[in-house]
C-alpha positions as YAML, in Angstrom:
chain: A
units: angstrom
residues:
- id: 1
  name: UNK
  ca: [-38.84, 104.72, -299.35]
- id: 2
  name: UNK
  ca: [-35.99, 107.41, -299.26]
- id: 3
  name: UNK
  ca: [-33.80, 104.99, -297.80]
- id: 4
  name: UNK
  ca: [-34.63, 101.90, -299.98]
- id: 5
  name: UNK
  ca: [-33.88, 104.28, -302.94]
- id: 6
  name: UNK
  ca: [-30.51, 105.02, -300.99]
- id: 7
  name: UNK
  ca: [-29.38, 101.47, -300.52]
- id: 8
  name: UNK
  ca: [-30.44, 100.84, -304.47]
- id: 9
  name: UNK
  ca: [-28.18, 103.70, -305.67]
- id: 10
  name: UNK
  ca: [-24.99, 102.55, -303.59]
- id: 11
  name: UNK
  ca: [-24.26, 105.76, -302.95]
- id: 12
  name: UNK
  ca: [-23.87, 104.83, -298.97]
- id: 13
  name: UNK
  ca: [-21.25, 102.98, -299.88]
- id: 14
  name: UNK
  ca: [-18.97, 104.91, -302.36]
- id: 15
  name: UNK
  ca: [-18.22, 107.61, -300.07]
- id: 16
  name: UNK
  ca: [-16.09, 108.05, -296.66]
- id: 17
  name: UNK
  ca: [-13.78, 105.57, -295.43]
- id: 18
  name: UNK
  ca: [-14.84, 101.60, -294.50]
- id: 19
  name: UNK
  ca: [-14.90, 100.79, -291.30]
- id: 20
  name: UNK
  ca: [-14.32, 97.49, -290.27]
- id: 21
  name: UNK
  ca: [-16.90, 95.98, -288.01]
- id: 22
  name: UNK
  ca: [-16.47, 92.96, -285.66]
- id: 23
  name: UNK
  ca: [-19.54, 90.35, -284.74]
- id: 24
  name: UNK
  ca: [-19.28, 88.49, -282.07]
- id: 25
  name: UNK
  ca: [-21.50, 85.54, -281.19]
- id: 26
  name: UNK
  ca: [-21.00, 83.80, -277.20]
- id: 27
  name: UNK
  ca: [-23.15, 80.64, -277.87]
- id: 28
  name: UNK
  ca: [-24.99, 81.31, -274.36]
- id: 29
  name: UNK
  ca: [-27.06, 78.35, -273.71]
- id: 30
  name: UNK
  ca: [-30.93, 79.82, -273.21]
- id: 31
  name: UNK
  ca: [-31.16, 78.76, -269.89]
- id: 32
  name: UNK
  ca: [-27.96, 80.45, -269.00]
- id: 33
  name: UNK
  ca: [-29.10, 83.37, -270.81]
- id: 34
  name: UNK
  ca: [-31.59, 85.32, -268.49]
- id: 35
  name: UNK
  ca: [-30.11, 83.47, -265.11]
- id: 36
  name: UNK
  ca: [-27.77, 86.26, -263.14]
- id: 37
  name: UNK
  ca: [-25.66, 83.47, -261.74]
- id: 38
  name: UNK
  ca: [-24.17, 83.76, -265.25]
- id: 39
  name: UNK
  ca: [-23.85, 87.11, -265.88]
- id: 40
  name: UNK
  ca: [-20.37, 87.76, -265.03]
- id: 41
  name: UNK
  ca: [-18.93, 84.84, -267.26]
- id: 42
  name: UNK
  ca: [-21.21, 85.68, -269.53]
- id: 43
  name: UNK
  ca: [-19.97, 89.20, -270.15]
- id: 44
  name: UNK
  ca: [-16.41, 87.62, -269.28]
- id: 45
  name: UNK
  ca: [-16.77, 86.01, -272.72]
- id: 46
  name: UNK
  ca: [-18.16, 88.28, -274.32]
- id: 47
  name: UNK
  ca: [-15.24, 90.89, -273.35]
- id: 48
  name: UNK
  ca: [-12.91, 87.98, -274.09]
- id: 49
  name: UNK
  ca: [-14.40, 87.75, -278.07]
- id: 50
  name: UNK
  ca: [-14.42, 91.33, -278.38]
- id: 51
  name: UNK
  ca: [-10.75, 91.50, -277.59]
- id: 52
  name: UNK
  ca: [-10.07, 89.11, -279.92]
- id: 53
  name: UNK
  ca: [-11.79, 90.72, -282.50]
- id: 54
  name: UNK
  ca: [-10.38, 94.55, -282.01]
- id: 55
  name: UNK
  ca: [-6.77, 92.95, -282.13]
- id: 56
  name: UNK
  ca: [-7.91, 91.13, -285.10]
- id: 57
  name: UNK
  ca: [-8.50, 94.66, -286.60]
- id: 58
  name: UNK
  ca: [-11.91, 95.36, -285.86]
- id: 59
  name: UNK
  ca: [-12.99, 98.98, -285.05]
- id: 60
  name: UNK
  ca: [-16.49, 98.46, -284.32]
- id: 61
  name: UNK
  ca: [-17.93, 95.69, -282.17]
- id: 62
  name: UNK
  ca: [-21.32, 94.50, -282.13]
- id: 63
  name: UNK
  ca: [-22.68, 92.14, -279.58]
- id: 64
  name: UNK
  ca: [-26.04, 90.52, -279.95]
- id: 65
  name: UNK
  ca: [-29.24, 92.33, -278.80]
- id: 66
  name: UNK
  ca: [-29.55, 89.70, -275.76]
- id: 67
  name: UNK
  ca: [-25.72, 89.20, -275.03]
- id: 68
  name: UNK
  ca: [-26.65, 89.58, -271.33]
- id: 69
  name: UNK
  ca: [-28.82, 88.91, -268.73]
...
């Protein structure tokens, strides 16, 4: 409840500074997904995106939950 009232306010959101925040998405095939014969190009790409999006100006990066086997 305390932090639905937060959100309504805005207050989390009118102080400090922004931070911008980077999602990246691989587009692992499912039955790649859980198979460790993938894993290192997996989290090849995944390293690869995330590159790409700090250069890009991102100072968080957030992979999916199940980026890797």
């Amino acid at each position: 409840m305390a932090g639905a009232a937060r959100v309504g306010a805005g207050t989390w959101t009118s102080a400090g500074r922004p931070v911008r925040v980077g999602l990246v998405q691989g587009s692992v095939e499912q039955n790649q997904k859980y198979d460790p014969r993938f894993r290192d190009d997996i989290v090849k790409r995944y390293l690869v995106l995330s590159r790409a999006t700090i250069t890009a100006g991102a100072e968080v990066v957030i992979w999916p939950e199940a980026s890797t086997p």
